[in-house]
VOVOTI-998630 format. One record per residue (C-alpha): residue number from 1; x negated, y, z. Coordinates in Angstrom, 3 decimals, always signed. Layout:
N
site zase = NUM&east = X&north = Y&up = Z
...
This chain:
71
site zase = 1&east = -88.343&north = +151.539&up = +62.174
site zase = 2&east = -90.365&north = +154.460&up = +60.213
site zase = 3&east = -87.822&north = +157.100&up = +58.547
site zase = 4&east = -88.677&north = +156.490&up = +55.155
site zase = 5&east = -87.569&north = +152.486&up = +55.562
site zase = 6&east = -84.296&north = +153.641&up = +57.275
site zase = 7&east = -83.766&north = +156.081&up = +54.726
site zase = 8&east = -84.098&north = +152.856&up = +52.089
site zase = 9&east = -81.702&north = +150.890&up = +53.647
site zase = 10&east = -79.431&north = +152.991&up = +53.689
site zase = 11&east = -79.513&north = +153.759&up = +50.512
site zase = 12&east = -78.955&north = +150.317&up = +49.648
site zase = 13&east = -75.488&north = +148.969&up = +48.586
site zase = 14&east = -73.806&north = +146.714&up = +51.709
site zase = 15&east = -74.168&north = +143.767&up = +49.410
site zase = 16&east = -77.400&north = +144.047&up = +49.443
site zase = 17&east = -78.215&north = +144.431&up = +53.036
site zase = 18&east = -75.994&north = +141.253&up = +53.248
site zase = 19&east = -77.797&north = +139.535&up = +51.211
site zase = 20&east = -81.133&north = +140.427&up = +52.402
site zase = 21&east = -79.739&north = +138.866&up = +56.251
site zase = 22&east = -78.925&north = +135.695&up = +54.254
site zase = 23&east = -82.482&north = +135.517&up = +53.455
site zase = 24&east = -83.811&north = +136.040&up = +57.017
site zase = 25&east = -81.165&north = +133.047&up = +58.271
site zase = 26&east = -82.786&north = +131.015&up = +55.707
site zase = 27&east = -85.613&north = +131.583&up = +56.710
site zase = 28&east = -85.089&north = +131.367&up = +60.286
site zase = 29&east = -83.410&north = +127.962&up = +59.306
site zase = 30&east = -86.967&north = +126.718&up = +57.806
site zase = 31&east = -88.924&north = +128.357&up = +60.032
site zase = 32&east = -87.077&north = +125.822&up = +63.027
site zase = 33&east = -87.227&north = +122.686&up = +60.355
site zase = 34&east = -90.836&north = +123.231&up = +59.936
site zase = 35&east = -91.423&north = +123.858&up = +63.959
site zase = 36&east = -89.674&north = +120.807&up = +64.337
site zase = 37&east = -92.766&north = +118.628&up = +63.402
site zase = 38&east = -94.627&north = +120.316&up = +66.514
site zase = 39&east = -92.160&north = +121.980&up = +68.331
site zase = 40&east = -94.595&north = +123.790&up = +71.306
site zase = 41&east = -96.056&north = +125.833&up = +67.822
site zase = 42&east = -92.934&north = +127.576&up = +67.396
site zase = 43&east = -90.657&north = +127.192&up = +70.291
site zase = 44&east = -90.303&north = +131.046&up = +71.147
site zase = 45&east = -89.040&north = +131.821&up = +67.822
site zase = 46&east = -85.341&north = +132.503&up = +66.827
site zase = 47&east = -85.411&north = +133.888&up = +63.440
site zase = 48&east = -81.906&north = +134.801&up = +63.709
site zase = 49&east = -81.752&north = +136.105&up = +67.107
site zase = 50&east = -84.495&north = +138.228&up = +66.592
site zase = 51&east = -83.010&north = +139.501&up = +62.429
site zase = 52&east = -80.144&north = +140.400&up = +64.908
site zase = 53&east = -81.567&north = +142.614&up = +67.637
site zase = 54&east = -83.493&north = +144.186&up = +64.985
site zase = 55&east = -80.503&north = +144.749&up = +62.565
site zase = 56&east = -78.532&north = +146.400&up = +65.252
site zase = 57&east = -81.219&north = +148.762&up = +66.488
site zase = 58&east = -81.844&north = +150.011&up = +63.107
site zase = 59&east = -78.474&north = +150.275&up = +62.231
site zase = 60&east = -77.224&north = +151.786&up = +65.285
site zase = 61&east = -78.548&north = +154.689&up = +64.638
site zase = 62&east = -77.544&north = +158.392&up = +64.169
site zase = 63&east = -79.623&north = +158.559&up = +60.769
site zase = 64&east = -77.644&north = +154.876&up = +59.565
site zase = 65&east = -74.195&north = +156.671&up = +60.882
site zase = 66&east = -74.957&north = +159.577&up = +58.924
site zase = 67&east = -75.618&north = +157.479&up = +55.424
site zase = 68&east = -72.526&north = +155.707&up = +55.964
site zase = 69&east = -69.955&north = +158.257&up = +57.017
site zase = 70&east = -68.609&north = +159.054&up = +53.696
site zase = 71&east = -66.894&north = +155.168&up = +53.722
């Protein structure tokens, strides 16, 4: 992820960051609905497997430990 995004999130409250991974589940939930009427179009995809690996390597980060070290 580019610095300047990082540096948004973390500058973000927590309840929004929640929120914002409520929005990918949804997603990911309608995302598998709609794949479900041809399920070879979208059978690789895991909306929230893939919101997860991606959450953790941003947010396991040095810069992310540094914006949050103050709580």
């Amino acid at each position: 992820m580019k610095r300047e995004m990082r540096d948004c999130l973390a500058d973000q409250s927590f309840e929004h960051k929640i929120r914002k991974v409520g929005e990918l589940i949804s997603l990911s939930r309608k995302v598998r609905a709609d794949a479900s009427d041809d399920p070879e179009e979208n059978s690789g995809f895991n909306g929230a497997e893939l919101s997860e690996s991606v959450l953790g390597r941003d947010w396991n980060s040095p810069e992310e430990d540094a914006a949050w070290s103050n709580l």
